[in-house]
N, C-alpha and C positions, 0 to 999 in steps of 0.2 A: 164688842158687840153690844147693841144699846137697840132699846126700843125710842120711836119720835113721831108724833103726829104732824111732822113739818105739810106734809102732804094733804091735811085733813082729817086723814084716818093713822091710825097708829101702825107702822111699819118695824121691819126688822131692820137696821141697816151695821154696819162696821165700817171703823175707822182705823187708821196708826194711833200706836198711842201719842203721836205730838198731836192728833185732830186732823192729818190732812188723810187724803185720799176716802173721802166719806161715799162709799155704797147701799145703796138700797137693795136689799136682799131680797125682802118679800114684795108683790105687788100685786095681790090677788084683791085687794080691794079691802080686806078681813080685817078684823079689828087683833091686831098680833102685837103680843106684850110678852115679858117675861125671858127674852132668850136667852140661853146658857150653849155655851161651843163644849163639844164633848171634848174627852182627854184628849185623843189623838187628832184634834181638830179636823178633822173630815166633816162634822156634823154640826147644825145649830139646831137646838130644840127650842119650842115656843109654845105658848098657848096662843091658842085662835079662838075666833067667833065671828062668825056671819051674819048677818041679817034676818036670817029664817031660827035663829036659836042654838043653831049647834055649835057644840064646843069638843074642844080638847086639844090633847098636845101633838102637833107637829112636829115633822125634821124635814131638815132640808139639809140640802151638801151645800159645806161652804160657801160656793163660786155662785151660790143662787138657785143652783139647779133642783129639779126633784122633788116638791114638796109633797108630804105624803102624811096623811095622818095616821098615826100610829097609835093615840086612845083617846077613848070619847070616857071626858068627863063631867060629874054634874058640878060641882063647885071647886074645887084644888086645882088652881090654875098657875100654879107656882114649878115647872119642872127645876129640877134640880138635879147638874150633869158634876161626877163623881171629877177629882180633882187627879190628874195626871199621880203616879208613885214615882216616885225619885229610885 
């Protein structure tokens, strides 16, 4: 999972790790950086920001679906998703 402004504005997208099958996740037009896939990979978390100012962290499922904000922040635009336990 990588953020890229290939589009103009900076997206969420994924890839395999050889680089093929590259996806665009987000497409809400928002300026979206940062993203981290939760342990159980169901989830990508991301900071966002719009146009009009507001900010904070997003998730979405996987597959693209859902996006939903979950906190509105002023500056820490860093989430940071806990690493699977063995």
């Amino acid at each position: 999972v990588y953020s890229s402004n290939v589009g103009g504005k900076f997206d969420v997208w994924t890839m395999n790790a050889d680089g093929s099958n590259k996806k665009q996740i987000t497409t809400d037009g928002e300026f979206n950086v940062e993203p981290c896939v939760s342990a159980d990979g169901r989830y990508i978390f991301y900071f966002s920001a719009d146009d009009s100012q507001t900010f904070g962290i997003k998730r979405i499922n996987a597959d693209g679906k859902n996006p939903k904000m979950i906190a509105g922040v002023a500056v820490n635009f860093n989430p940071v998703c806990p690493t699977a336990k063995n």
